[in-house]
C-alpha positions as CSV (number, residue, x, y, z in Angstrom):
1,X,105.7,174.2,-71.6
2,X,106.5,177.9,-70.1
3,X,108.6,180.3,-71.7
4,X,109.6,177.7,-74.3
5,X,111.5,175.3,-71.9
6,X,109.8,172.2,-71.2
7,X,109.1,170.9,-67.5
8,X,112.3,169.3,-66.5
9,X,112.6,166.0,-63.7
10,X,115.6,164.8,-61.7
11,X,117.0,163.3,-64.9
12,X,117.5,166.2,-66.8
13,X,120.0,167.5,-64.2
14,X,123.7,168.0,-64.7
15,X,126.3,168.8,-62.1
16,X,128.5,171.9,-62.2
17,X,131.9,172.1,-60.1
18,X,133.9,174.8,-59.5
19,X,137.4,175.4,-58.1
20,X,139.8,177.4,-58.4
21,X,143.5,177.6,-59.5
22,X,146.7,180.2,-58.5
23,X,146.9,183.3,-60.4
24,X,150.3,182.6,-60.9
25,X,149.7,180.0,-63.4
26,X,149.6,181.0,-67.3
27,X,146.9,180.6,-69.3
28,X,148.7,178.0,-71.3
29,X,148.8,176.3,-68.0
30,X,145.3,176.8,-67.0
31,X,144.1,175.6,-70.9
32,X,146.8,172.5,-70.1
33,X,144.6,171.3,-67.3
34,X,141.5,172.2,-67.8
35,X,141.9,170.1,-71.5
36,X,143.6,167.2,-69.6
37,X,139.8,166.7,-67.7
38,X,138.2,167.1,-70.9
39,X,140.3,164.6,-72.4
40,X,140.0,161.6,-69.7
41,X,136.0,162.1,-70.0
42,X,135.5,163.9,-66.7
43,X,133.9,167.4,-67.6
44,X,132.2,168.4,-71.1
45,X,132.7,172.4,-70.9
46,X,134.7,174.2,-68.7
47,X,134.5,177.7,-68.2
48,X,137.3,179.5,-67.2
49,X,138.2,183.1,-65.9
50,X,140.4,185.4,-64.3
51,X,138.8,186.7,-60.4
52,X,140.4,188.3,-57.5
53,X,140.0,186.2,-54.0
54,X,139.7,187.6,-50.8
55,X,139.6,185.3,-48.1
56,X,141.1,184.1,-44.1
57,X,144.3,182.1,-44.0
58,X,146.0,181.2,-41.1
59,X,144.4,184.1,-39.1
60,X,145.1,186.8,-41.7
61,X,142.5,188.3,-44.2
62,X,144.6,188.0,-47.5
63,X,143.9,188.6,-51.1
64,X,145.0,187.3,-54.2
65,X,144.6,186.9,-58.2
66,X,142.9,183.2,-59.3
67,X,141.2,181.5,-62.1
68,X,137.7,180.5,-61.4
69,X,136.9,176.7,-63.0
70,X,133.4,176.1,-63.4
71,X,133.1,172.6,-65.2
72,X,130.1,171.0,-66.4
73,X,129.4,167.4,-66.2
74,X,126.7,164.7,-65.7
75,X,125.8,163.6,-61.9
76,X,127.2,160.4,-62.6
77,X,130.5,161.8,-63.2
78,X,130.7,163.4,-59.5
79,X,132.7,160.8,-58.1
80,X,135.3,160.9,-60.7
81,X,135.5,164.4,-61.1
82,X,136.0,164.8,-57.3
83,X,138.8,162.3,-57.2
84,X,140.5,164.1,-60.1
85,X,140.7,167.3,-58.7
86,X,141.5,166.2,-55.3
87,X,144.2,163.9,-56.9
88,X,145.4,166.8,-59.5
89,X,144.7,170.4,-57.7
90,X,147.7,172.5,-56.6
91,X,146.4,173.9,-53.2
92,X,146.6,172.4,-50.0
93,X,142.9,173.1,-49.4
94,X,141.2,173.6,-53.0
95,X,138.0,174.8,-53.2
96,X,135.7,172.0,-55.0
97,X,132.1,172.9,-54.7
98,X,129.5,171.7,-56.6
99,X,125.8,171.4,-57.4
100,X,123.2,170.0,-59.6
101,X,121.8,172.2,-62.3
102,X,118.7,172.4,-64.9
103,X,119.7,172.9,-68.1
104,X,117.9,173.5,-71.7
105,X,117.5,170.0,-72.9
106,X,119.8,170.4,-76.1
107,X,122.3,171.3,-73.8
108,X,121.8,168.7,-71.2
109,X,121.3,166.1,-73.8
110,X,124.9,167.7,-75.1
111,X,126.6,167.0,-71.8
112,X,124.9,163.3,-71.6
113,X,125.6,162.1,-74.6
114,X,129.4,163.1,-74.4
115,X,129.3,160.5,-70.9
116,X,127.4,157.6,-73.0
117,X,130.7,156.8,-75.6
């Protein structure tokens, strides 16, 4: 043990995805569908927050208001959450990144258990 976390393996990973959505949309909107991924199973917490962008698009540095979504899952879930967004995300070219993650193991335990029902 160091620092009070145990030694963690591959298995004790989780995967966090992020992408963002327009500035224009509400927060209602936002809570709307980042709750619809909750509810079909895909993501177990998402984190959500207002950011400013800057960025190229068709030749032109630009700049504008998003939400950043960071969504936790398990690493099984990647293919599904992947389709999902892809399927569901209101940009021509979204932003879907993703990663896998230690986590404490209350936490990851949290996030694996919530795959297992």
């Amino acid at each position: 043990m160091t620092d009070g976390i145990a030694s963690m393996d591959m298995n004790d990973d989780i995967l966090v995805v992020q992408t963002t959505l327009p500035g224009g949309m509400n927060q209602s909107e936002v809570g709307d569908w980042c709750n619809h991924a909750i509810q079909i199973g895909i993501a177990a917490c998402i984190q959500v927050g207002r950011i400013e962008s800057l960025y190229q698009w068709d030749g032109e540095s630009r700049s504008s208001p998003e939400w950043s979504i960071q969504i936790k899952t398990s690493v099984a879930s990647k293919p599904r959450v992947l389709t999902w967004l892809q399927d569901n995300h209101p940009y021509e070219v979204p932003e879907i990144i993703w990663w896998k993650a230690h986590a404490e193991e209350k936490y990851r335990d949290w996030i694996h258990e919530g795959f297992l029902k």
